[in-house]
C-alpha positions in Angstrom: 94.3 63.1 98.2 97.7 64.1 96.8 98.6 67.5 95.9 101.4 68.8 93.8 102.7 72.1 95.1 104.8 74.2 93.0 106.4 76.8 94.6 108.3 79.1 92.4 110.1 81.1 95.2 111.7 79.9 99.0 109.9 82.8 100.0 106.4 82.1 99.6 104.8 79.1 100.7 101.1 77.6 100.2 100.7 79.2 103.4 97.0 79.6 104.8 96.1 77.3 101.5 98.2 74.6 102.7 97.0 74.5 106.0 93.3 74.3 104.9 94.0 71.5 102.5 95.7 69.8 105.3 93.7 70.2 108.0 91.3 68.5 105.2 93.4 65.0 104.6 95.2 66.2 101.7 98.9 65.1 101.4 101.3 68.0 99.9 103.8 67.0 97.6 106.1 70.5 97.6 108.8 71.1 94.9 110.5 73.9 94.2 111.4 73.8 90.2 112.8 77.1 89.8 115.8 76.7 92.9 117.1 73.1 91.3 113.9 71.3 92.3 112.3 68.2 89.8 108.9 68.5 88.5 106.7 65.5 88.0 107.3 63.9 84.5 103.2 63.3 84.7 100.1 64.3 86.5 99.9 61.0 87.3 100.1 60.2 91.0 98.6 63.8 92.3 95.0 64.8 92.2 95.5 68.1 91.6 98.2 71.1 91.3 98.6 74.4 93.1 101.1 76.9 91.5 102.2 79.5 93.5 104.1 83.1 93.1 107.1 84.3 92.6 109.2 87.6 91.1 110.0 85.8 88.2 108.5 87.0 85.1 106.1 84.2 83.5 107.2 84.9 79.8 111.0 84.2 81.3 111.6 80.9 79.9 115.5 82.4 79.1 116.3 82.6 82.6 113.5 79.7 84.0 113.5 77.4 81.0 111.4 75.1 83.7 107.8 77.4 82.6 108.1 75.0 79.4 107.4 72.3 81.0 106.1 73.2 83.8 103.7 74.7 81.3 102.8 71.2 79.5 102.1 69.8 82.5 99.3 72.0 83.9 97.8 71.4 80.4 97.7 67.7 80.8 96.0 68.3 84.4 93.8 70.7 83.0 93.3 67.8 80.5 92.5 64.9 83.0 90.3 67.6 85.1 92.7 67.4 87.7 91.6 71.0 89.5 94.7 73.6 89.6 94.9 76.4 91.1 97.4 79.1 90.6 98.2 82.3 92.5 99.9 85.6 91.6 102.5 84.4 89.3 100.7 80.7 89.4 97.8 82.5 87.5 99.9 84.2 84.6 101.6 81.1 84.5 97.9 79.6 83.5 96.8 82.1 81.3 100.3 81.5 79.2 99.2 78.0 78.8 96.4 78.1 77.9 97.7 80.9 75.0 97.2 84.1 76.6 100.0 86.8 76.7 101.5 88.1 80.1 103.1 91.9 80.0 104.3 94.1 82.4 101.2 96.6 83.8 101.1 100.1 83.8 100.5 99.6 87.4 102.3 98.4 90.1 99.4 96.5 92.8 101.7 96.4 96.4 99.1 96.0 99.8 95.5 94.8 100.6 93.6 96.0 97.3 90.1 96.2 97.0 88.8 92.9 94.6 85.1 92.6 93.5 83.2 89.7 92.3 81.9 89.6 88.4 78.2 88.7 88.0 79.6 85.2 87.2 81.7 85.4 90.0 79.0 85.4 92.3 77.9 82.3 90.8 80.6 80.6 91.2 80.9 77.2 93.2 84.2 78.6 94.9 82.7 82.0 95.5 79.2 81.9 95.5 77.7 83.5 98.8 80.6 85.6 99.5 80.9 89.1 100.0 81.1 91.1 96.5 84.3 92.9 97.7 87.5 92.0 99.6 90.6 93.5 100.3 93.3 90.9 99.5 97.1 91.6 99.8 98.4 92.1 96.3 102.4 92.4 95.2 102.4 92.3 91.5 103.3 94.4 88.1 102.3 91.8 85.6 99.1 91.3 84.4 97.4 89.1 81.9 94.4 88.4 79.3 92.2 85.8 79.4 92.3 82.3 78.0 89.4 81.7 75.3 87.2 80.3 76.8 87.5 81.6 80.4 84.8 82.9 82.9 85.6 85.8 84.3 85.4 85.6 88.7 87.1 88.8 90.1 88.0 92.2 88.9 90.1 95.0 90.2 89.7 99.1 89.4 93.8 99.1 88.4 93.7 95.5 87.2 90.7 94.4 85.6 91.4 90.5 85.3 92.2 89.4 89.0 91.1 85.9 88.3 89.3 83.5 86.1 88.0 79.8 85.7 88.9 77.7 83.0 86.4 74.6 82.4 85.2 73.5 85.8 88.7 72.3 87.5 91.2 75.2 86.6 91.2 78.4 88.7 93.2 81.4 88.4 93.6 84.2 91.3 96.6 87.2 90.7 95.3 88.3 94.6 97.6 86.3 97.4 94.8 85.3 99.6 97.0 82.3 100.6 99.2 85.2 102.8 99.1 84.6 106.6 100.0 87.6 108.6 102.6 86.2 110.3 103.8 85.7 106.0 103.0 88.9 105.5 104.8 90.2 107.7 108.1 88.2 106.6 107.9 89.2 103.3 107.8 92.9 104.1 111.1 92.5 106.0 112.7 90.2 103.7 111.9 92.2 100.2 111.1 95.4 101.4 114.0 96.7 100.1 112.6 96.1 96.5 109.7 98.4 97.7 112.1 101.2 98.5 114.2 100.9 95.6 110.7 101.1 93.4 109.6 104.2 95.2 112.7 105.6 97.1 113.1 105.4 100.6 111.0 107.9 102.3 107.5 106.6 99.8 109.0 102.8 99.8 108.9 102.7 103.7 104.9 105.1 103.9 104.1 101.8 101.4 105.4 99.6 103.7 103.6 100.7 106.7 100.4 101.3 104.6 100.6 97.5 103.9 101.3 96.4 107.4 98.4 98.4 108.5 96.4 96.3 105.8 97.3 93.5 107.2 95.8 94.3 111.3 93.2 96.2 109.0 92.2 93.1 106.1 94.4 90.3 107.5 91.0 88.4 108.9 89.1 88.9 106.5 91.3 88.4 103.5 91.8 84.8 105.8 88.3 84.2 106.1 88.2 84.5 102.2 91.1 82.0 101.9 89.3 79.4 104.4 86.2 79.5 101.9 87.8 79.6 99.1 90.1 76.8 99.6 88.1 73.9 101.2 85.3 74.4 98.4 88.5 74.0 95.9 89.9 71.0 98.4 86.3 69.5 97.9 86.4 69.6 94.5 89.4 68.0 94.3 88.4 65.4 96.8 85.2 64.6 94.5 87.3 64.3 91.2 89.6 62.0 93.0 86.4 59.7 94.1 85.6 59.9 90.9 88.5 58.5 89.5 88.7 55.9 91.8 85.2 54.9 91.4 84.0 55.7 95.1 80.3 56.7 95.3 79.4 60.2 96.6 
């Protein structure tokens, strides 16, 4: 199975996500649209479509014109029930096209926040049997509504909508649960600066540490979330492409 990965920053890689999918068979097709890279004119020719964060705003189409098209071609995988999944700025980016609004929060998430599972969460074929909370790293000040439409999977106490399900292919998630430590980690070092500017140095850095105590703290589980969450969404794209192709189960 083929999947498209588009990473909107140099920064931050499919990570744990990547590695699951494959360790599972699956061939990653990475571009990076926002740093000069091509998207796909189609869906055609991937089985599904991971979109990943970024600090880019998703309503930016002045300084990304890409999110327009980028845009009309998660709808036509939505369309063809090729699964998506999209993390952090990946799930705004959903939730704009599929006409919901994305604004800038009241709050600003930074470190491993506490997540629960909705009722219909817990039903879930992704999440189903899980744990009803987790502490997942979060780095975020956007937020978004839902599509029409959508089911409701994880809320937060400062951000309600943390991620949703559109029909039975498209999956939303603002938590990073693809994160590694070892990414973790990186990313503190390489933005922590934008931390410290945010807060000033002396509550920027007490964030900092806070976070890279999360990750010793949450890292392992927050992994153990990712490992679940992302073979059961590998599966599903492994059955749609059987599907397709007319292979029996």
């Amino acid at each position: 199975m083929k999947v498209l990965v588009i990473q909107n920053n140099a920064h931050s890689p499919a990570s744990l996500v990547g590695d699951h999918l494959e360790a599972a068979g699956a061939t990653l097709d990475v571009v990076l649209p926002c740093d000069g890279g091509t998207l796909p004119a189609s869906a055609a020719g991937h089985d599904a479509a991971i979109i990943l964060g970024g600090p880019q705003h998703a309503g930016d189409e002045v300084n990304y014109p890409v999110f327009k098209p980028m845009l009309n071609l998660l709808r036509e995988f939505h369309a063809e029930e090729k699964p998506l999944l999209g993390i952090c700025l990946g799930s705004q980016l959903l939730a704009r096209a599929f006409g919901e609004k994305v604004w800038r929060h009241d709050v600003f998430e930074f470190g491993f926040r506490e997540v629960e599972l909705t009722e219909a969460g817990r039903q879930d074929p992704l999440l189903q049997g899980l744990s009803p909370s987790h502490r997942i790293m979060q780095w975020h000040e956007d937020t978004f509504a839902l599509p029409q439409g959508a089911v409701h999977l994880m809320q937060g106490a400062d951000c309600r909508n943390q991620a949703f399900r559109l029909g039975n292919t498209t999956y939303a998630f603002q938590c990073h649960f693809e994160v590694s430590e070892a990414l973790a980690h990186q990313w503190f070092d390489v933005s922590g600066q934008s931390i410290r500017r945010r807060f000033g140095d002396e509550r920027g850095n007490a964030e900092l540490q806070r976070a890279r105590d999360g990750v010793a703290e949450f890292g392992a589980g927050a992994a153990s979330f990712c490992r679940t969450v992302t073979q059961r969404w590998g599966e599903l794209v492994r059955r749609g492409r059987d599907k397709r192709q007319g292979v029996a189960a």
